[in-house]
VOGU-3710 file (C-alpha; in Angstrom, 3 decimals, decimal comma):
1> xxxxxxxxxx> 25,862/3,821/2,644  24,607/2,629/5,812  20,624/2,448/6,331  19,520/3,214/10,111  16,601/0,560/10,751  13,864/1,747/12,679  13,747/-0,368/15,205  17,391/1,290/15,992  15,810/4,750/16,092  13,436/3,531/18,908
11> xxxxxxxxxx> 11,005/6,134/17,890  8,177/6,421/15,150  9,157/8,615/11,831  9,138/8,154/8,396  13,194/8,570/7,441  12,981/4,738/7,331  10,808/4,498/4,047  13,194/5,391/1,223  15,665/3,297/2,969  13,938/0,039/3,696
21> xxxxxxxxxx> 12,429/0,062/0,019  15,622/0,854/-2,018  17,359/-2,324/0,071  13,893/-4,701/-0,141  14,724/-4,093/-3,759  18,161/-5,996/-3,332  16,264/-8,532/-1,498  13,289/-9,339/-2,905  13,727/-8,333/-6,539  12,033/-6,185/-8,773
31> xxxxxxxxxx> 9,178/-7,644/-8,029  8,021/-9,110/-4,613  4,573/-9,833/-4,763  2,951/-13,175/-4,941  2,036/-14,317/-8,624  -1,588/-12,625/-9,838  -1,209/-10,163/-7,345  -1,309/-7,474/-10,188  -3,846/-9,125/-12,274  -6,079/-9,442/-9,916
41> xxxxxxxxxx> -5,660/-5,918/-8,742  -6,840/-4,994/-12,376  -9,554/-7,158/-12,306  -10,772/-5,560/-8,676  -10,753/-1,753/-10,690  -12,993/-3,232/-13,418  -15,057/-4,763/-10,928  -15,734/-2,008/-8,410  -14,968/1,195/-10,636  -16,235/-0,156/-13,781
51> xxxxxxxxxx> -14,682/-1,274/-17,191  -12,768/2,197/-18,303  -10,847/3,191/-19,529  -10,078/5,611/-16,660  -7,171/8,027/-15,950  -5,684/6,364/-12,599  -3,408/7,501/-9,681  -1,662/4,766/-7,959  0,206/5,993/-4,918  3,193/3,787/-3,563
61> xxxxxxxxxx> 3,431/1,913/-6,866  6,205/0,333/-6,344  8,393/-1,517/-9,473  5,229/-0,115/-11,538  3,933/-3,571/-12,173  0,425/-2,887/-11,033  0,987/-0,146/-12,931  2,235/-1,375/-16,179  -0,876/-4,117/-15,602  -3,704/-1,421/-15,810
71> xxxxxxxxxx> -1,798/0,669/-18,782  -2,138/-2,846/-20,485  -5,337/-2,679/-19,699  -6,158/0,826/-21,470  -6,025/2,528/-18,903  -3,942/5,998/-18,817  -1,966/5,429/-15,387  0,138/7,595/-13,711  2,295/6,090/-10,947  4,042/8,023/-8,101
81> xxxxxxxxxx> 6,916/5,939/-5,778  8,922/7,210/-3,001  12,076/4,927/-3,331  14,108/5,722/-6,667  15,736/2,385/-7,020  11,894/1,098/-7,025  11,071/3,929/-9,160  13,809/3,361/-11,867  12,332/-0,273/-11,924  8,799/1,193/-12,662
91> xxxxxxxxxx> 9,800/3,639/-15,720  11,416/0,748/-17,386  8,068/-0,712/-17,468  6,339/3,080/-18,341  8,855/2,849/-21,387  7,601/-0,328/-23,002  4,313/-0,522/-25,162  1,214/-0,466/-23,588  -2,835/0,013/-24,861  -3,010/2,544/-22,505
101> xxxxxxxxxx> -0,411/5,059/-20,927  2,155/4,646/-18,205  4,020/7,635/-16,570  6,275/7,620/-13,308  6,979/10,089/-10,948  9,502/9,685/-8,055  8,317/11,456/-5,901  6,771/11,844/-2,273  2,842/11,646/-3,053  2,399/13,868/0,013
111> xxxxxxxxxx> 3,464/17,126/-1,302  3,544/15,767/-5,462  1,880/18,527/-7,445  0,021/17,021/-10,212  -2,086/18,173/-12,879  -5,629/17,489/-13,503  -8,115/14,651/-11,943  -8,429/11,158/-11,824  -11,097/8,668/-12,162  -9,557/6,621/-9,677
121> xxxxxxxxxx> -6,812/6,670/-6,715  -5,769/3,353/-5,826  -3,170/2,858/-3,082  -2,309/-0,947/-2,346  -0,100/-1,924/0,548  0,652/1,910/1,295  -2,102/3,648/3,554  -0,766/3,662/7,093  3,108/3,797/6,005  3,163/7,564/8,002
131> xxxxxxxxxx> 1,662/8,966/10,952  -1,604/9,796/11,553  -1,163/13,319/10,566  0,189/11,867/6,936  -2,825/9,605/6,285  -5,178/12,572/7,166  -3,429/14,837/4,736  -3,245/12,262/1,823  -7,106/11,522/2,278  -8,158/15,541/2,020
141> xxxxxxxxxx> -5,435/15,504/-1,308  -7,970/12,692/-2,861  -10,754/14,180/-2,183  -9,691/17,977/-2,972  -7,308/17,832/-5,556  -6,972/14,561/-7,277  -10,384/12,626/-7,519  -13,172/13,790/-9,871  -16,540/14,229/-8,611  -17,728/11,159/-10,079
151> xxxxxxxxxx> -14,640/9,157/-8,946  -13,902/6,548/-6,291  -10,477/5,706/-4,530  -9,411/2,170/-3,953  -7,106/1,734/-0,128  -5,571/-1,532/1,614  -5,982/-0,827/4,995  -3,777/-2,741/7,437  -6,320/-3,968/10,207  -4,870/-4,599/13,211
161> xxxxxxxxxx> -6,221/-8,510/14,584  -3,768/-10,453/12,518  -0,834/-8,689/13,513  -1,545/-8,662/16,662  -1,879/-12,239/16,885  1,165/-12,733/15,076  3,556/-10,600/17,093  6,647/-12,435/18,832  6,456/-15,136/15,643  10,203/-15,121/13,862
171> xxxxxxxxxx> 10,423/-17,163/10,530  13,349/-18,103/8,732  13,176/-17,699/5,085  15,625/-19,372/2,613  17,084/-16,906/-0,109  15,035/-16,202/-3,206  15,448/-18,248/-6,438  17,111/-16,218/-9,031  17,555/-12,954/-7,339  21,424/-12,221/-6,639
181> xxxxxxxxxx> 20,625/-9,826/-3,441  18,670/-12,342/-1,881  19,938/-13,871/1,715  18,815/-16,091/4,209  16,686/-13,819/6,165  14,764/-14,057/9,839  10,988/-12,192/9,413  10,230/-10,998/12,851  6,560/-9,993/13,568  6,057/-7,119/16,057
191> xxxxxxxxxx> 2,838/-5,200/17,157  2,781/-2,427/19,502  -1,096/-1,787/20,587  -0,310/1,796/22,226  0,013/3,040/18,567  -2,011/-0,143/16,884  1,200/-0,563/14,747  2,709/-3,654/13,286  6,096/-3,542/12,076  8,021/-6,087/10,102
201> xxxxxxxxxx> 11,647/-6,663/10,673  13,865/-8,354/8,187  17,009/-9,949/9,370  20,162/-10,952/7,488  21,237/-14,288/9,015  24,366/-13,909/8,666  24,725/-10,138/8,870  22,215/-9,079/11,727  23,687/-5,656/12,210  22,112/-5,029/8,639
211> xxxxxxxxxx> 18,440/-5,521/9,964  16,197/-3,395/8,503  11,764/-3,268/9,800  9,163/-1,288/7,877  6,018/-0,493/10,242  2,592/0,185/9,018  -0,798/2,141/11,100  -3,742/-0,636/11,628  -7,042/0,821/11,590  -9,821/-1,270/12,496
221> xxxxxxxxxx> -13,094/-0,150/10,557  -14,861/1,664/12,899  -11,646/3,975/13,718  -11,341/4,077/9,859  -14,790/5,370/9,370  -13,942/7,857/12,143  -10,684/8,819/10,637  -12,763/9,717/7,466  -14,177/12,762/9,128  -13,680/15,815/7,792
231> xxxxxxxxxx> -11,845/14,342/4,934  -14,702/14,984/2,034  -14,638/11,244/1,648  -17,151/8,721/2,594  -16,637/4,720/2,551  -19,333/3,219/0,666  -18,041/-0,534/0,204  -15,612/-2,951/2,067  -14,043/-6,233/1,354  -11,994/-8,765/2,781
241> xxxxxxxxxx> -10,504/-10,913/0,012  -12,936/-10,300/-3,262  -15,791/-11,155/-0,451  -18,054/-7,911/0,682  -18,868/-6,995/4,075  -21,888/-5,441/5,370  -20,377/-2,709/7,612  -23,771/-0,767/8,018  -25,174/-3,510/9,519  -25,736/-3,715/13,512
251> xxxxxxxxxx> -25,657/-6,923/13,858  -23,194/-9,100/16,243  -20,308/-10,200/14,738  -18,116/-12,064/17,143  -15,775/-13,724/14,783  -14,899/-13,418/10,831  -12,316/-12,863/8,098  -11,500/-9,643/9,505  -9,487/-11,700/12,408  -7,488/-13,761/9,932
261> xxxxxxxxxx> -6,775/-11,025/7,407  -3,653/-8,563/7,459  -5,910/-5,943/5,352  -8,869/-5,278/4,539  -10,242/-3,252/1,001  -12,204/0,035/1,169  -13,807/2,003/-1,886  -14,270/5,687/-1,133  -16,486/8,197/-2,509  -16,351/12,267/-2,771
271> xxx> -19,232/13,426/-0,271  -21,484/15,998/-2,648  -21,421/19,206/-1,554
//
């Protein structure tokens, strides 16, 4: 079957997620991310949402190795993925022993009914993969449906400096070590500032016409403490890798990590009613 990329399309929509992700897959193997990535991410939930165990949402999970990290951690995890070649990958892991308890649903986490709350909704690498309209409805699904009153959510949000700086940059990447899909690939960076949007196009070398670009919304933290309004969630702590940053404060900030960093880490809160 032939995937459209979205660059192709030449217009903003989300047909290209399922796609991209099921052929990244091929790629990149079943698991992409750098080594501690998921680690680390269970050492963030202990750290800002306490020790557990908790009952956890993780939206855009992925392979399920964050996942699988946090059930072997005790806590009772249920995972939700779009793509169902990533979400086959993720139930292998749900099927193997863990302290805690691992279930998968594929599944689009937009209109996913689920049953009872959560101590915690975590989304890494995900908010910002829709429009506007999306992110708004999956923030007023946290706060009514999902989160307990006690709870917190954990979102990566893309921030919109380093792409920007990094637009027009192409790098040629060798294929990976020990995954059979993997080809020599061109990464092209581009940011559109009309829409604050970076998208990331992946280029077979040797096959261009099967180019394929994800795109993500960039919020910088004021707009995402606007966008928060009206969603029954407040931000009450921000981080740029593990370090904190005062966002309350007024004072003048003319540089920082925030202008070397593709994300930035937010914990929400339920506002009491």
């Amino acid at each position: 079957m032939k995937r459209a990329s979205l660059l192709a399309r030449g217009e903003y929509n989300s047909d290209w997620i399922s796609d991209f992700y099921d052929q990244a897959h091929h790629w990149w193997g079943d698991d992409p991310q750098e080594p501690g990535v998921h680690p680390n991410r269970v050492q963030t939930v202990a750290r800002l949402c306490g020790p557990g165990p908790l009952r956890i949402l993780e939206l855009g999970a992925g392979g399920g190795n964050t996942s699988a990290a946090l059930a072997d951690a005790g806590h009772t995890v249920t995972a939700v993925e779009l793509s169902p070649n990533r979400a086959g990958l993720a139930q292998k892991l749900a099927a193997r022993p863990h302290a805690g308890i691992m279930t998968v649903h594929q599944a689009d986490f937009l209109t996913l009914q689920l049953e009872g709350l959560f101590d915690l909704v975590c989304c890494w690498e995900t908010f910002g993969v829709g429009s506007d309209a999306d992110q708004r409805r999956l923030l007023r699904r946290i706060s009514q449906e999902w989160l307990t009153p006690t709870g917190c959510a954990l979102l990566e949000v893309y921030n919109p400096y380093k792409p920007a700086a990094e637009t027009g940059k192409d790098i040629r990447l060798q294929p990976l070590k020990g995954v059979p899909g993997s080809v020599e690939m061109i990464e092209k960076t581009h940011f559109d500032p009309l829409h604050n949007r970076w998208t990331d196009e992946w280029v077979p070398v040797e096959h261009p016409e099967g180019a394929l670009a994800q795109t993500i919304r960039c919020y910088s933290v004021p707009e995402f403490q606007l966008f928060l309004q009206g969603s029954g969630l407040q931000m009450d702590y921000l981080e740029v890798d593990g370090s904190p940053l005062d966002f309350r404060s007024n004072r003048i900030t003319p540089a920082g990590p925030l202008m070397d960093a593709w994300s930035y880490l937010v914990r929400l809160r339920p506002i009491e009613r």
